[in-house]
N, C-alpha and C positions, 0 to 999 in steps of 0.2 A: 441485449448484451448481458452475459454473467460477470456480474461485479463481486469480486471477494473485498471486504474491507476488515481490516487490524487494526486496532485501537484502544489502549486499557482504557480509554475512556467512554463510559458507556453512553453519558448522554451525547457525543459527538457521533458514536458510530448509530444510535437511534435516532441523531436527525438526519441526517445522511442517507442513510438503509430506506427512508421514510421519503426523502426527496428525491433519489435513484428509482425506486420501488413507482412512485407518481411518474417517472419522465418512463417509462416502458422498464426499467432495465429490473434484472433479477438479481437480488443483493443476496450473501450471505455473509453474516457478521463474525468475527473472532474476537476478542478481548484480551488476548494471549498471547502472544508473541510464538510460541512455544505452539499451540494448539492451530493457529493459523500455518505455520509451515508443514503439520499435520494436513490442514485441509488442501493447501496447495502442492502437493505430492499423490494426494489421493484423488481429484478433482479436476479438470481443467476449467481454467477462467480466463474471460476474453481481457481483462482486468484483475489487477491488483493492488488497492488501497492499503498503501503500508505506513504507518506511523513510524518514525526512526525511534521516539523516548518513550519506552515501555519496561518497567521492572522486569528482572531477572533475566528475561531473552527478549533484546531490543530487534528492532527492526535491522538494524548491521548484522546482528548475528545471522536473521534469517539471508539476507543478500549471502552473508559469506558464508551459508551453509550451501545455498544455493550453486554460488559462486564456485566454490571446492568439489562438490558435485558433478558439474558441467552441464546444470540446470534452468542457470538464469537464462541462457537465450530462448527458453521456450516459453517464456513467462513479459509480459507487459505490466512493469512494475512502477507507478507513481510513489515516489515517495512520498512523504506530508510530515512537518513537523514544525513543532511550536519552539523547540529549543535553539540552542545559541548553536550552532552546524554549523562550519564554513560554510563560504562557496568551494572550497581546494578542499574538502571535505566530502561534500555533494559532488564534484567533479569524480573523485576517487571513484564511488558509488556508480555514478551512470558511467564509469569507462567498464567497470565489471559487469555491468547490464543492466543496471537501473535504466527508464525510460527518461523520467525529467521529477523533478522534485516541485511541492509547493509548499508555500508554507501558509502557515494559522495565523490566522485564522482564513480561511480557503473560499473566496468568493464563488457562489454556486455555479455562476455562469463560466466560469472562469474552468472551474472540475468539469462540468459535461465537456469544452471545448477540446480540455485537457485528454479525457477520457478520448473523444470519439478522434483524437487526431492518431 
């Protein structure tokens, strides 16, 4: 499986990329909010690992670029995030085409099940 993963944070997306990478799947990482909606416009991925709190272009922004577009239904989009998010938040997100959200810190077992459902 092609796993795209967004995340300003580096040592999360290196453990991650590193555990995906061991279980068969093909990671490619973004750190960037901004440069990851780059990669998924230019790429297609069977997945998408999005972090929602990332400086300057958060993970919302990329949903509601997507969203505005008429892009999100072509995309399988996990949210993930450590911040204080509703649930009526999260709701908003997967009514526009988010698939399901997790949050942090993200039980592995828990992300493949997440992934391969």
């Amino acid at each position: 499986m092609k796993v795209l993963l967004i995340d300003d944070n580096e040592s999360i997306t290196e453990m991650m990329a590193k555990y995906l990478t061991g279980k068969g799947h093909e990671c490619t990482v973004s750190n960037d909010g901004r440069n990851g909606l780059t990669l998924i416009e230019q790429e297609k991925f069977n997945v998408i690992l999005l972090d929602l709190a990332m400086p300057e272009f958060t993970g919302v922004d990329v949903i509601e670029h997507l969203y505005k577009n008429g892009a999100i239904s072509k995309h399988k989009i996990i949210l993930f995030t450590a911040s204080s998010i509703t649930d009526e938040e999260i709701q908003k997100l997967i009514k526009k085409g988010a698939h399901s959200c997790l949050k942090k810190p993200i039980k592995l077992d828990v992300l493949l099940k997440t992934i391969g459902a």
